[in-house]
C-alpha positions in Angstrom: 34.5 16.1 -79.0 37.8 15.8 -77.6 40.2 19.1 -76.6 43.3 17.8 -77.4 44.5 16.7 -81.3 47.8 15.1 -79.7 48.4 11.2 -80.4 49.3 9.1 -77.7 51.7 5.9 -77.6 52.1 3.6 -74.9 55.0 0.9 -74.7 54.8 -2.3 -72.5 58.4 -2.9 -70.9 59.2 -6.5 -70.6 59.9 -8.0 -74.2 58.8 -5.5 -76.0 61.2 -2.8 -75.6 63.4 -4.2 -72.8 65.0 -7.7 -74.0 63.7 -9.7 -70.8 64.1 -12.6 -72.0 68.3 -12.6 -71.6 67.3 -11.2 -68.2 65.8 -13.7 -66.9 67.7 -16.0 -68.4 70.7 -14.1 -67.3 69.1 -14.3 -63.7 68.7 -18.1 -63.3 72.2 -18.6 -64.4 73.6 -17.5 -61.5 71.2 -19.3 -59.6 72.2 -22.2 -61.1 69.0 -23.2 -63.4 68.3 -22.8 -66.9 65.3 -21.4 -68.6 65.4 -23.1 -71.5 65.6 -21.6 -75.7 63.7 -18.7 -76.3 61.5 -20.5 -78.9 60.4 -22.7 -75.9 59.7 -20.6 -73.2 57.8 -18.6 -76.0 55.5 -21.6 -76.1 55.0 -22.4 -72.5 51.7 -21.3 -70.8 52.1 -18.7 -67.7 52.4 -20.9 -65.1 55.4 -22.8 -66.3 57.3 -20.1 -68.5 59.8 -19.5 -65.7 59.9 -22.8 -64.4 61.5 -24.1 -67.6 60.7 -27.2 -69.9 60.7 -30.6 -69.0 64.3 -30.5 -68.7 65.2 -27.8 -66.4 62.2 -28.0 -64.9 63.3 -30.4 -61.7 66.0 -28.8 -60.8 64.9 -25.0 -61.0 61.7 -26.1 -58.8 64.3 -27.5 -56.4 66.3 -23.8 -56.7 62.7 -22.2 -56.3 61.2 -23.5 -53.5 61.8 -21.3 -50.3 60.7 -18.0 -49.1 64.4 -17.2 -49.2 65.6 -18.9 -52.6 62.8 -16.5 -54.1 64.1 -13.9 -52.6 67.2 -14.3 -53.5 66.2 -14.8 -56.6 64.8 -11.5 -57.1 67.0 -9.6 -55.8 69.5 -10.6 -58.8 66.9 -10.2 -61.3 66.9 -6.7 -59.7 70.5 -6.2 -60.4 70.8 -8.0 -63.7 67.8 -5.5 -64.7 69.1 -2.3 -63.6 73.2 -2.9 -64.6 73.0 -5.3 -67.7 69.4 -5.9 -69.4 69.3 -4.1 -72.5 66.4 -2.3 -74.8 66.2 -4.3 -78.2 68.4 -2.8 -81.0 66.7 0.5 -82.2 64.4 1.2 -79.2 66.0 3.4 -77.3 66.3 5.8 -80.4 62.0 5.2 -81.1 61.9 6.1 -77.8 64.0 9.5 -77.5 62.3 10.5 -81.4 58.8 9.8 -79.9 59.4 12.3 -76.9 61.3 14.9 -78.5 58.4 14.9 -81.3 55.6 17.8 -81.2 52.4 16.6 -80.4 53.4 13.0 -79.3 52.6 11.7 -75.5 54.7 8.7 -74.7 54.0 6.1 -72.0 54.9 3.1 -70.1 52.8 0.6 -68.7 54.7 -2.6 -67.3 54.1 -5.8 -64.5 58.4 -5.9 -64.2 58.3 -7.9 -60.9 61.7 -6.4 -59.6 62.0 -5.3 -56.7 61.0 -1.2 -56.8 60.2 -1.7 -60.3 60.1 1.9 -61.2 63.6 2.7 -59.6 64.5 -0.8 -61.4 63.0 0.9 -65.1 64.7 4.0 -64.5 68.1 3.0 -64.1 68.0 0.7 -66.9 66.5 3.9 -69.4 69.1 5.9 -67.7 71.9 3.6 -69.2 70.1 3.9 -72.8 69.8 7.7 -72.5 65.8 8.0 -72.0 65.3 9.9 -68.7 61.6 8.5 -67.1 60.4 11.5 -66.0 60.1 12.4 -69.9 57.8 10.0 -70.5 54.1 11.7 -70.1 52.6 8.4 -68.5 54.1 5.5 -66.2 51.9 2.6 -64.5 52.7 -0.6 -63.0 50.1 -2.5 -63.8 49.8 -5.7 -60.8 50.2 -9.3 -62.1 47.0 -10.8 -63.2 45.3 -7.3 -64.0 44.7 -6.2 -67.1 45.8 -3.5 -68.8 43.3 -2.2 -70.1 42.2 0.3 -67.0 45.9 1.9 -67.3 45.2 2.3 -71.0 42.1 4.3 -71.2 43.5 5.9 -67.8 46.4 7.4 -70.0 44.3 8.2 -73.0 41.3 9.8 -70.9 43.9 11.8 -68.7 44.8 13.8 -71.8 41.7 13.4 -73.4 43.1 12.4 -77.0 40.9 10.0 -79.4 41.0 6.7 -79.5 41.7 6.9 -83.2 44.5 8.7 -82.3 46.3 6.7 -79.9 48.4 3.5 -80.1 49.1 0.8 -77.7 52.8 -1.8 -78.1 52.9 -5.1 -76.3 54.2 -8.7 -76.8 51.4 -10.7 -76.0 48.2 -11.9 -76.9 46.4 -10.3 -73.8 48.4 -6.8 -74.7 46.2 -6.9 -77.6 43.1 -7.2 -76.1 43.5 -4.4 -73.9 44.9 -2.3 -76.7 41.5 -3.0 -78.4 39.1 -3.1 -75.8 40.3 0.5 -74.8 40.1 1.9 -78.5 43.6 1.9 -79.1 45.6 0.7 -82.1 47.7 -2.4 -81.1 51.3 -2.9 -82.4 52.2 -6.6 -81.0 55.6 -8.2 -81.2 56.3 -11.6 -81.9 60.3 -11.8 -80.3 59.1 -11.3 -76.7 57.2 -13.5 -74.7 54.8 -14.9 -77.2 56.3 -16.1 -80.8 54.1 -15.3 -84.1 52.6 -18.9 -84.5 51.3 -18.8 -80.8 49.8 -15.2 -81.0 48.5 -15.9 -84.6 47.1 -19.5 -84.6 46.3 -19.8 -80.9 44.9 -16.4 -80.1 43.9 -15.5 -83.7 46.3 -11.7 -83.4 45.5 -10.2 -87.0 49.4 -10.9 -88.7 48.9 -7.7 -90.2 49.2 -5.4 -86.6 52.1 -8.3 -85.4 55.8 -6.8 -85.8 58.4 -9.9 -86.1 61.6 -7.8 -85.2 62.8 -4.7 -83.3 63.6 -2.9 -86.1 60.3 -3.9 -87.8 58.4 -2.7 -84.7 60.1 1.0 -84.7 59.6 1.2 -88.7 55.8 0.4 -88.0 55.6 2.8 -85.3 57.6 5.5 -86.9 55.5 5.5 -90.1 52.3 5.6 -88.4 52.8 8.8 -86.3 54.5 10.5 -89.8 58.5 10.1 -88.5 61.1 10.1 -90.6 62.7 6.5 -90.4 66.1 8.3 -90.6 65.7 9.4 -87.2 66.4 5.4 -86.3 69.8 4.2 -86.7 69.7 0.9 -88.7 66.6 1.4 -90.2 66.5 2.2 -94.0 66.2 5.7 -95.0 62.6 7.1 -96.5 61.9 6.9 -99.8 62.2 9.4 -102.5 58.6 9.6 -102.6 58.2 10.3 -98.6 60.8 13.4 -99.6 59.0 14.9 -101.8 
């Protein structure tokens, strides 16, 4: 039924594997705003996550207003993405194991809103040792689209089962796509969505929901048959796993 017996993995960017969150919050600082605690802005609904709570929120809608005070805006989040955001602890070593592995695709589907967002990801792998042109698979998915078209896009294009293929995200919407292609979702709960709002509001099984980097790369190591070891930080297979 289908050619290839390969399994496929594809990452989302922003707070799953790239730590966003200090980004952005990175950016508005030098604007002059604040974004707030991470538990907050986890709880805030789309349109208000970068506008901050009720107390930031007058004075970063004073910063934001303006064709020019966005652009401005951008254009740091630009810089702050490609010379200082970081991958969370652990990734970028998932991420080099996964493409050096036999029989492994690896890709990349992201909404970064940078400005040339692919030039923006590749400098910022480029600092962490992951070279984007290794990846088998890289879309940019627009703002209010789904993801599920780039998914089943990436899985079709090498024509690998569903059952075989795995899709990584941080929000409640990642995990509908992940499903409604016939992937296996991994979710995160420290990006943009915390457990309680992905499990209580959006009913994410707590089983397929990964509460910490290192938790995320031991999940996704185990299920395509890595050795943890490969993964600084993470605790070394069992005697069992040896044997």
């Amino acid at each position: 039924m289908y050619r290839s017996n390969e399994r496929l993995i594809i990452f989302d960017a922003d707070g799953t594997i790239v730590d966003a969150f200090s980004a952005i919050d990175q950016t508005f600082s030098r604007h002059g705003m604040e974004l707030g605690a991470l538990e907050r802005f986890q709880k805030r609904r789309n349109l208000f996550k970068y506008m901050g709570g009720l107390k930031e929120f007058p004075i970063n809608l004073k910063q934001q207003l303006g064709k020019q005070s966005r652009k401005k805006l951008l254009a740091t989040l630009t810089d702050v993405y490609r010379h200082d955001a970081q991958l969370y602890p652990g990734v970028a070593d998932l991420v080099r194991t996964l493409i050096a592995a036999t029989g492994i695709r690896v890709g990349l589907v992201t909404r970064n809103i940078t400005n040339e967002p692919e030039m923006t990801l590749r400098i910022l792998l480029a600092r962490h040792g992951i070279d984007l042109d290794a990846l088998d698979f890289v879309a940019h998915v627009p703002l209010g689209q789904e993801k599920t078209a780039a998914f089943r896009t990436a899985r079709k294009s090498f024509d690998i089962n569903p059952a075989r293929s795995f899709a990584c995200g941080d929000e409640h919407k990642d995990f509908a796509a992940a499903v409604a292609a016939g992937m296996h979702p991994f979710i995160v709960s420290y990006g943009f969505e915390d457990y309680t709002r992905l499990t209580r509001k959006f009913e994410v099984p707590e089983d397929v929901i990964s509460r910490t980097p290192q938790d995320l790369c031991t999940r996704v190591l185990h299920a395509l048959d890595i050795d943890t070891g490969h993964i600084a930080g993470l605790p070394a297979p069992s005697q069992s796993r040896r044997d």
